[in-house]
N, C-alpha and C positions, 0 to 999 in steps of 0.2 A: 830208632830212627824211622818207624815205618811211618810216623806223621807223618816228618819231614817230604818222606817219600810221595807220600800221596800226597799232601799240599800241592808237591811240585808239579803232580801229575795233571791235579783238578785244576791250577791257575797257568801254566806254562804247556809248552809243548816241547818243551827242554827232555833227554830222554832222562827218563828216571827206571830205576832198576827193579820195581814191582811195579805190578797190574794191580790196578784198583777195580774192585764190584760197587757202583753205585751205590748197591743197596745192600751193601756187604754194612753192619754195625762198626766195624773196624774202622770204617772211612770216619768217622765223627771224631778222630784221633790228629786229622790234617789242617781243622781250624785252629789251633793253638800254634799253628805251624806258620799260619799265613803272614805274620811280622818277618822271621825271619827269609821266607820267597819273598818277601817285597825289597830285602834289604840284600836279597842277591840280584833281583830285575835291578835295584839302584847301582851295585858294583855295576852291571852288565851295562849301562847306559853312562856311568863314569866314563868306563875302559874305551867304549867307542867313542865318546866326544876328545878324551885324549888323545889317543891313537888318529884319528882322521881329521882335528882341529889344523893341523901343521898344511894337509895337503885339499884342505876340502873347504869350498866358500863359506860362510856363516849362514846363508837361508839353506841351502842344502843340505850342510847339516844339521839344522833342526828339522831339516825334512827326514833326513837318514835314522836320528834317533827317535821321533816320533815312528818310524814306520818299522824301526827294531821291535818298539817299546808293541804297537802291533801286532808285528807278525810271531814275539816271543811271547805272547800271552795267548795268541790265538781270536782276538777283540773278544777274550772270554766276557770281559765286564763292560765292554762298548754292546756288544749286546744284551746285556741286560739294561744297558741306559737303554739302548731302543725302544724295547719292550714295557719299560718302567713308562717312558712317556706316551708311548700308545695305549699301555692298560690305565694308566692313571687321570689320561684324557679322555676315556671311555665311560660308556653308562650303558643303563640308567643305576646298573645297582653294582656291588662289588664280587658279583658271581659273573657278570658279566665284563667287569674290567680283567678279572683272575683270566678269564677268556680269551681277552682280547693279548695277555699276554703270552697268549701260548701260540699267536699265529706265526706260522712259517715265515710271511711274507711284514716286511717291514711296512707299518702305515708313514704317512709324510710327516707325520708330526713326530715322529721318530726318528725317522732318515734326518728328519731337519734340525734335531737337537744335537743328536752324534755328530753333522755335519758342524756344529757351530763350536762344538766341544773339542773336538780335532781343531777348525780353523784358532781356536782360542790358545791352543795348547803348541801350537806350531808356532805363535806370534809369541807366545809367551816363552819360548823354552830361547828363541832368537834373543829375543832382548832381556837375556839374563846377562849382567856384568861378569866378565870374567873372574875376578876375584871369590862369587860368588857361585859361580856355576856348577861348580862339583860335587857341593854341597847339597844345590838346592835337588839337582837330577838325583842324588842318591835319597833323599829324603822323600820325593816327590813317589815313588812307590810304597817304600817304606810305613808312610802315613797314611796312604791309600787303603793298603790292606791292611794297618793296623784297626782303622777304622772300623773296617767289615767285621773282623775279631769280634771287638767291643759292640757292634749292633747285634752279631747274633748273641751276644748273651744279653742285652739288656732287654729285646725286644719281640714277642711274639711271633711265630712261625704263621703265615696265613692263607696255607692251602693243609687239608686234610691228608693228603697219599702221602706214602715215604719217601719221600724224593731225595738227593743228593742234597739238598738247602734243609729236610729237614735232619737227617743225620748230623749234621752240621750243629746245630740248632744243639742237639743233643749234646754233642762235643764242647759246647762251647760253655763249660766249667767254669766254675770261680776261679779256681788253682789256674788253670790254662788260660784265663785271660788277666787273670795278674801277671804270671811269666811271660805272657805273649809281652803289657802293654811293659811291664820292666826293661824288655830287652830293646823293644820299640825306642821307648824314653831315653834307655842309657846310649843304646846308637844314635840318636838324632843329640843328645849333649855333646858326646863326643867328635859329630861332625860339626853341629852348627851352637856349643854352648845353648845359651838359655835363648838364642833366635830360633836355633831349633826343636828345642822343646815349645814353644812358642807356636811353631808349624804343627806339629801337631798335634795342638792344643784347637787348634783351626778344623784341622780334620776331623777332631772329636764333634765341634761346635756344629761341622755343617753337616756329620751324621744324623745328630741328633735332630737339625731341621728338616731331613730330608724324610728322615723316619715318621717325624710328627706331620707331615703332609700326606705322608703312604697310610699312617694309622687313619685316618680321617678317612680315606675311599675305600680302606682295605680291612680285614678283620685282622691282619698282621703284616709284617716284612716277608715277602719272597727272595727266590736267588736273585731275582732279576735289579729288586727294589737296592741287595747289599752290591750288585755291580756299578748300579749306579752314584751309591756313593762311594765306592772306590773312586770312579770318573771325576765326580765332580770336586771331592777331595785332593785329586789330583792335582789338577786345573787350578784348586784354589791356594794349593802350595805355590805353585810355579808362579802366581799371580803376585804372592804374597812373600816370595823371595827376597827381592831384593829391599824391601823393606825389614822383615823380620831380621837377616842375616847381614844387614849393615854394617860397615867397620865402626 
C-alpha cells in the first residue's frame, strides 16, 4: 500500500501515514495509484454535495465543492495549468519555455487560463441535473487523474534532472497502467454504465491533444504539462455530463 500512500501524499494534502523523499526511487510506485486518489477526491466531493445540498443554495455549493476540490488537492494541478500556459506561451526555444515554467511568480496568461478554468468549472458543476450530479462529481476526478496515469506512460519525460514527474515517468509500467485504467473503466461503468465509460474515453482524447501541443514546444511532458491535463479533463467531464450520462 505504500503507493497508495504516496499518491495520496503527492496529489492531496489528506494526512497519509508515510513520508514521501521526492527523490526517493520508491516514489515511482504512487502513479499506478493515481485512479484510485481521484476516485477517493470523487467519494469526497459526492459526500459533500449530499450532505450540504438539503441546507446550502445551489451557486454556493458549487462554489463550496469547487473550493473543497481546491483546497484537498492543494491546486496541486491548477498549478501546473498555470505554468503549462505560461511555459507553453513562451519562447523563443523550449529551454527557454522549460524556464519560463519553473518561475515563482505566475505570468497573466497563466493566472488568466486558471482563472477561466475555475470560472468554467464553478458554472459547470451548478448546472449539472440532479439526477446526474453524483455521478458526474465522482467521475470528474476519477478521469482527471486517470488521464495523467496514461500520459506518463505513453509520453516522454522532457526535462533532464530527477524530478518527482520524472520518477513518475519511471513508475508508470505497463502492468500499473493497465490496473490503473481497469479500475478507472470499471468505476466509472459502474457509476455512469457505458455514459461513463464514454467520460473517460473524453479525458483520454483531451490528454492525448494536450500532449500533442506540449510535444510540438517541448522535447516532452513535464509535471506541470500532466497537471494541466488533469484540469482540463476535468472541466471537460463536468461539461460533458449531462450529455454523456443521460436517462
Amino acid at each position: 500500500m505504500y503507493g497508495f500512500f504516496a499518491a495520496l501524499q503527492i496529489l492531496t494534502r489528506l494526512p497519509s501515514p508515510i513520508r514521501r523523499d521526492n527523490q526517493s526511487l520508491e516514489v515511482a510506485s504512487a502513479v499506478g495509484w493515481f485512479p484510485a486518489v481521484g476516485a477517493l477526491l470523487g467519494f469526497i466531493l459526492v459526500a459533500i454535495d449530499v450532505l450540504a445540498r438539503p441546507w446550502i443554495d445551489g451557486g454556493v455549493l458549487a462554489a463550496l465543492i469547487l473550493a473543497a476540490l481546491v483546497g484537498v488537492t492543494g491546486a496541486f494541478h491548477l498549478d501546473g495549468l498555470v505554468d503549462s500556459v505560461d511555459g507553453l506561451s513562451a519562447g523563443p526555444d523550449a529551454t527557454n519555455r522549460l524556464a519560463a515554467m519553473r518561475e515563482a511568480v505566475a505570468g497573466p496568461r497563466g493566472a488568466l487560463g486558471a482563472c477561466i478554468v475555475l470560472l468554467a468549472d464553478f458554472v459547470a458543476i451548478g448546472a449539472l441535473p440532479a439526477a446526474i450530479r453524483p455521478t458526474a462529481l465522482f467521475c470528474m476526478p476519477l478521469c482527471g487523474h486517470t488521464a495523467v496515469l496514461v500520459a506518463y506512460r505513453l509520453y516522454p519525460y522532457g526535462r533532464s534532472e530527477p524530478t518527482l514527474s520524472a520518477h513518475l515517468k519511471r513508475g508508470a509500467t505497463t502492468p500499473a497502467t493497465i490496473l490503473g485504467m481497469g479500475f478507472a473503466a470499471a468505476a466509472c461503468f459502474v457509476a455512469g454504465g457505458v455514459g461513463g465509460l464514454a467520460l473517460l474515453a473524453l479525458a483520454f482524447g483531451l490528454m492525448h491533444a494536450i500532449a500533442l501541443v506540449a510535444l510540438n514546444r517541448l522535447p516532452g511532458l513535464t509535471g506541470d504539462v500532466h497537471g494541466a491535463i488533469c484540469e482540463v479533463s476535468q472541466l471537460a467531464v463536468l461539461l460533458a455530463a449531462p450529455l454523456a450520462l443521460r436517462a
